[in-house]
DSSP file (Angstrom, degrees, kcal/mol; ACC not computed):
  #  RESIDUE AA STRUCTURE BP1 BP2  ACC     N-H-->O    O-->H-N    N-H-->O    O-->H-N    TCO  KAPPA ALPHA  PHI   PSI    X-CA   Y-CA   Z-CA
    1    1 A X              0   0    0      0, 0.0     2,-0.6     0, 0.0     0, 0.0   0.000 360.0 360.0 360.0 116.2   23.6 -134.1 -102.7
    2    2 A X        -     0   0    0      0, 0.0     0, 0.0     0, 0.0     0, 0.0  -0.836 360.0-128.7 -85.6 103.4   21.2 -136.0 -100.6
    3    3 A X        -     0   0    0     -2,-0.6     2,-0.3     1,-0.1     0, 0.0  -0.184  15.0-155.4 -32.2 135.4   20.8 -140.1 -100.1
    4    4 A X        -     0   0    0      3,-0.0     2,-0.2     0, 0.0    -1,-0.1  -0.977  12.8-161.4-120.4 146.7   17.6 -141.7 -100.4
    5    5 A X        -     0   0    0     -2,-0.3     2,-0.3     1,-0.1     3,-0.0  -0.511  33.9 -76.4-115.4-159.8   17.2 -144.7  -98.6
    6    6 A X        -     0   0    0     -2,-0.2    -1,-0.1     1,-0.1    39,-0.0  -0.585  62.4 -81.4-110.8 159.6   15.0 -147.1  -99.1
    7    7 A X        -     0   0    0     -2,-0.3     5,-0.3     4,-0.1    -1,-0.1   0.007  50.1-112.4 -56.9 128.4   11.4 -146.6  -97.9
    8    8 A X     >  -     0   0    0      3,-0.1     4,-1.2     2,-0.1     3,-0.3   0.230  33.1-103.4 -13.7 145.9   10.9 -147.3  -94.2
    9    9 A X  H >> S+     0   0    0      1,-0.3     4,-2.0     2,-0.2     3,-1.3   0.943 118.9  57.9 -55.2 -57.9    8.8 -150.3  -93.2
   10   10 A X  H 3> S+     0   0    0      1,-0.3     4,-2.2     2,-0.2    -1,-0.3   0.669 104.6  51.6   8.4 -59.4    6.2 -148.8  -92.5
   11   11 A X  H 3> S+     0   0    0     -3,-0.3     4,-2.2     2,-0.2    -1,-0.3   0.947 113.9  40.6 -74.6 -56.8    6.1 -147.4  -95.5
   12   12 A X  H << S+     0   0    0     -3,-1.3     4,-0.3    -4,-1.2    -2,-0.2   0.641 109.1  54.7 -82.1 -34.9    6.3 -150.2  -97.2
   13   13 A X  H  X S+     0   0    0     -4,-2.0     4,-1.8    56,-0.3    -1,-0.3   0.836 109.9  55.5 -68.9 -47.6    4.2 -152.3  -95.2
   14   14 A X  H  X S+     0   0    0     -4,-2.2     4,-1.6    55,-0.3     3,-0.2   0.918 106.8  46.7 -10.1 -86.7    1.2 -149.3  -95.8
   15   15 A X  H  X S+     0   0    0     -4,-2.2     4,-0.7     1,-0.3    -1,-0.2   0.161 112.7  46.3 -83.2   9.3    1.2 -149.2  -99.3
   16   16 A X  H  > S+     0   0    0     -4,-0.3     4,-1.0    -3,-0.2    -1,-0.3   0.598 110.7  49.8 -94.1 -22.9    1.0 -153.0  -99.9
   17   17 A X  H >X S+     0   0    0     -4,-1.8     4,-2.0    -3,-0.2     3,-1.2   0.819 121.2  49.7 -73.0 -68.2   -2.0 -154.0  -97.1
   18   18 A X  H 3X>S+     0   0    0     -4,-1.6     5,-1.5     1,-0.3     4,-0.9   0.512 111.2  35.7 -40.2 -40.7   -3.6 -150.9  -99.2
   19   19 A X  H ><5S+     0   0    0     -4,-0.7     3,-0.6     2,-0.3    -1,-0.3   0.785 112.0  62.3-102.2 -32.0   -3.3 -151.4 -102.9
   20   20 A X  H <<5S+     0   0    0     -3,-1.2    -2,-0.3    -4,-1.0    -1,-0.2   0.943 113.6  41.1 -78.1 -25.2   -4.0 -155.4 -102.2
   21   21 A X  H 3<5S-     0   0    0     -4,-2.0    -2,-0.3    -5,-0.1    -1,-0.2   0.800 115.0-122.7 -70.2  -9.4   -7.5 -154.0 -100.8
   22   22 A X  T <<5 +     0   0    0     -4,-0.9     2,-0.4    -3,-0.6    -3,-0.2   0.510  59.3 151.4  78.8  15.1   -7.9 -151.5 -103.5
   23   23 A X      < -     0   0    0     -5,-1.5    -1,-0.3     3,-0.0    -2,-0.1  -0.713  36.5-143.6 -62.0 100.2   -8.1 -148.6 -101.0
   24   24 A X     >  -     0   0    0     -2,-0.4     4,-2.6     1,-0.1     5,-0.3  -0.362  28.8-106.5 -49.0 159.2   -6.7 -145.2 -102.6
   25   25 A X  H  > S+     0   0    0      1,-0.3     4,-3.9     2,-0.3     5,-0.2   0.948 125.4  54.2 -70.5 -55.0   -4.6 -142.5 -100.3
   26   26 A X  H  > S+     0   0    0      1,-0.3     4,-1.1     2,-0.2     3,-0.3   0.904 110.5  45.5 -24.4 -81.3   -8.0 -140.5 -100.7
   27   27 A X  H  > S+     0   0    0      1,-0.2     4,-1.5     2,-0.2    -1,-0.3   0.617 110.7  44.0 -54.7 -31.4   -9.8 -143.2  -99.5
   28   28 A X  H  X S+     0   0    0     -4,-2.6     4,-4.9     2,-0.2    -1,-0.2   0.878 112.2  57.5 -85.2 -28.3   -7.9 -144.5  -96.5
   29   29 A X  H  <>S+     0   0    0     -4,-3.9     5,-2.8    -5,-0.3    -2,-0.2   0.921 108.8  43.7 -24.8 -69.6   -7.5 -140.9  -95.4
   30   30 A X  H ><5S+     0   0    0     -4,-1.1     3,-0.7     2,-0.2    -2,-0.2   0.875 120.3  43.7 -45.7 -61.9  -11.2 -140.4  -95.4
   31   31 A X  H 3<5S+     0   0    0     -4,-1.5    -2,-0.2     1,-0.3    -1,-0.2   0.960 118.3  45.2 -60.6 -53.5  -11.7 -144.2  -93.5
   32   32 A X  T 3<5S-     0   0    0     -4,-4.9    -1,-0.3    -5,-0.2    -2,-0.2   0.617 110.5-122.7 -88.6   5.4   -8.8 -143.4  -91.2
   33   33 A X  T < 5S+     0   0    0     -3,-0.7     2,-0.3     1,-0.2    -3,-0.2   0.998  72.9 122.6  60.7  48.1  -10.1 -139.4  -90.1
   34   34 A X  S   <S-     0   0    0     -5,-2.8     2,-0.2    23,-0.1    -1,-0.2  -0.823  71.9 -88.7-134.4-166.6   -6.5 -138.1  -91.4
   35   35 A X     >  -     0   0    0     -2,-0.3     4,-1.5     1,-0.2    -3,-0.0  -0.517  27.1-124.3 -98.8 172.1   -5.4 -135.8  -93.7
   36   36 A X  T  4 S+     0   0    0      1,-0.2    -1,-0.2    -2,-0.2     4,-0.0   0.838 115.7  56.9 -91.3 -67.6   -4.7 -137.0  -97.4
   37   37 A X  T  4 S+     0   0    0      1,-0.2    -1,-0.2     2,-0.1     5,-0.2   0.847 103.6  54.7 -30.0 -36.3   -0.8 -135.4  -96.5
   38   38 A X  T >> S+     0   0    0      2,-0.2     3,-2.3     3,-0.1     4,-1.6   0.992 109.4  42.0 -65.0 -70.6   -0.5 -137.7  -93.6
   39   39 A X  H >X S+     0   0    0     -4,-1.5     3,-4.2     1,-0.3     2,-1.1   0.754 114.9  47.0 -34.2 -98.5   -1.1 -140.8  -95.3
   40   40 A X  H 34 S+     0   0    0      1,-0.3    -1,-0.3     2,-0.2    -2,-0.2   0.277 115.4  52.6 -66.5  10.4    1.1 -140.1  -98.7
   41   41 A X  H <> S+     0   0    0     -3,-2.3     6,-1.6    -2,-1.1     4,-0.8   0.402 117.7  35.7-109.2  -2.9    4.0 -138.9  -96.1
   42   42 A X  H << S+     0   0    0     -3,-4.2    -2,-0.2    -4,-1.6    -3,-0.1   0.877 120.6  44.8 -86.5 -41.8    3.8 -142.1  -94.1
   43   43 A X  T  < S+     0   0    0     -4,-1.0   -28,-0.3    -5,-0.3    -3,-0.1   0.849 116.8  46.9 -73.4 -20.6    3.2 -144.1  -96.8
   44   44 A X  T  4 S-     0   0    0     -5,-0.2    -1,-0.2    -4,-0.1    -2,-0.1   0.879 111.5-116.5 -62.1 -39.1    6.1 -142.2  -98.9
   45   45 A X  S  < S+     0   0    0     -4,-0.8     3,-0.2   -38,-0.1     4,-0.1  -0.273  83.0 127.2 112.6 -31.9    8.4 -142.5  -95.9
   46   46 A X  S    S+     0   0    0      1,-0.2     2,-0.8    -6,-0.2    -4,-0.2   0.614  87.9  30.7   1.2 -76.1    8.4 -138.6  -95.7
   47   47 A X  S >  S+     0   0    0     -6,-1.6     3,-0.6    -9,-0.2    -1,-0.2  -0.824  74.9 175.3 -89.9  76.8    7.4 -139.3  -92.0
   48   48 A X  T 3  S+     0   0    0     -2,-0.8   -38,-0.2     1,-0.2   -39,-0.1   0.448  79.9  51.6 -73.1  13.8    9.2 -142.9  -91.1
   49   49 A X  T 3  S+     0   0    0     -4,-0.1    -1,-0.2   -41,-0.0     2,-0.2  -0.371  71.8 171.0-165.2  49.7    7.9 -142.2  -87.5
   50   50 A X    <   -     0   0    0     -3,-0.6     5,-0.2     1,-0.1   -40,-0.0  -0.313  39.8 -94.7 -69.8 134.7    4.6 -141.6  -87.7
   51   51 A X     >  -     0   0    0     -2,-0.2     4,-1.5     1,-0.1    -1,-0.1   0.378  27.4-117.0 -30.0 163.5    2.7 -141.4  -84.1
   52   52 A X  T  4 S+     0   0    0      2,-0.2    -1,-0.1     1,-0.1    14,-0.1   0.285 115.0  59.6-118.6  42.0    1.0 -144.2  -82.8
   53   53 A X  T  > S+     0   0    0      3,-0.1     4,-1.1     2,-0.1     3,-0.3   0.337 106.8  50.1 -95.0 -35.1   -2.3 -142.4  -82.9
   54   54 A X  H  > S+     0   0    0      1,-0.2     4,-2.6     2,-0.2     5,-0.2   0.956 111.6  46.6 -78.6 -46.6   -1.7 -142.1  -86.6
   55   55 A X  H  < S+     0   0    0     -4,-1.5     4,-0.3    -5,-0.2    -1,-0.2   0.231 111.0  52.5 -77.8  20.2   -0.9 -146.0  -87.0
   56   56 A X  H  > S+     0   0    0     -3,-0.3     4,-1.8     2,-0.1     5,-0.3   0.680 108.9  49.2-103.8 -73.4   -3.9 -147.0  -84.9
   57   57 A X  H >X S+     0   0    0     -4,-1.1     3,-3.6     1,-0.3     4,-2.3   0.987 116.7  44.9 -55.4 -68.3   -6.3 -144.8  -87.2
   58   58 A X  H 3X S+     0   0    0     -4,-2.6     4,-0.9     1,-0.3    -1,-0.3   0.928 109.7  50.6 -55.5 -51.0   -4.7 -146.5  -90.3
   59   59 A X  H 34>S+     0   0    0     -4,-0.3     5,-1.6     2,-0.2    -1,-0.3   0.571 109.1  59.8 -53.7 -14.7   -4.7 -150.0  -89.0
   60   60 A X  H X<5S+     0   0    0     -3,-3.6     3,-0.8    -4,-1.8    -2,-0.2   0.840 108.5  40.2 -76.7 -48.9   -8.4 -149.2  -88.3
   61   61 A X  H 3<5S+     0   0    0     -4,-2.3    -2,-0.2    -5,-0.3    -3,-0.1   0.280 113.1  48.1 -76.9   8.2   -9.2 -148.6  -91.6
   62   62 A X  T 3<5S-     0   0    0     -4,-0.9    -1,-0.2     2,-0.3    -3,-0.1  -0.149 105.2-129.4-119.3  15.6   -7.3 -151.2  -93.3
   63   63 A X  T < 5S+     0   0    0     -3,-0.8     2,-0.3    -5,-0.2    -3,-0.2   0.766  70.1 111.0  39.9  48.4   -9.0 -153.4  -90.6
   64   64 A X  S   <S-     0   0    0     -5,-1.6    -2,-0.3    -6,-0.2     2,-0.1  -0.937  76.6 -79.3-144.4 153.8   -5.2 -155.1  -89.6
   65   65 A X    >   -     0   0    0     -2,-0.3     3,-2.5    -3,-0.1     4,-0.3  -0.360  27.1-116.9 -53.1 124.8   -3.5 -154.8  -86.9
   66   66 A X  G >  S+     0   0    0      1,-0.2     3,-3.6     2,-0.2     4,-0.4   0.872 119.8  58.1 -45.2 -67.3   -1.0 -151.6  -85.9
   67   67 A X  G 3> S+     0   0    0      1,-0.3     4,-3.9     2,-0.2    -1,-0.2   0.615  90.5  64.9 -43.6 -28.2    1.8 -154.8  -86.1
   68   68 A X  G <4 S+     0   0    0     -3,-2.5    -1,-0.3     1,-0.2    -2,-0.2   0.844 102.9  46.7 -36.0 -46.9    1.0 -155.4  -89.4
   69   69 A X  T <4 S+     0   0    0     -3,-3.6   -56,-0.3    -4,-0.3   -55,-0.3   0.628 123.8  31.5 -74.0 -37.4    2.4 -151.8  -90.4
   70   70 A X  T  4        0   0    0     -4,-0.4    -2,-0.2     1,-0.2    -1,-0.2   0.812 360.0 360.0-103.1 -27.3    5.4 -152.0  -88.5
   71   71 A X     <        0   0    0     -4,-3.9    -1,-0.2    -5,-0.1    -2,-0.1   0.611 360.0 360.0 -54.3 360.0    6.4 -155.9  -88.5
């Protein structure tokens, strides 16, 4: 039987700058030159320690700041 805990900031931080621009996983993928799996495991928390090549690319395309994502 496995814990879940609850989603990394990150995570959490993501998928709220995204859905208040109206940006889909698709979409931000596309924007941020990742894979649509990258996104929807960061933004699931799958990956709570995603690179900081990957949070650069996303914070580029959601036009905020890597701190945003992690604060």
């Amino acid at each position: 039987m496995t814990k879940t805990s609850p989603p990394p900031k990150i995570a959490k931080n993501l998928k709220k700058i995204r859905q208040k621009q109206g940006i889909s996983k698709d979409r931000l993928s596309k924007l941020a030159d990742l894979s649509l799996n990258t996104v929807v495991n960061v933004e699931s928390g799958v990956n709570p320690n995603p690179t900081i090549e990957t949070l650069t690319k996303i914070a580029r395309a959601l036009e905020v700041g890597v701190d945003d994502l992690i604060k």
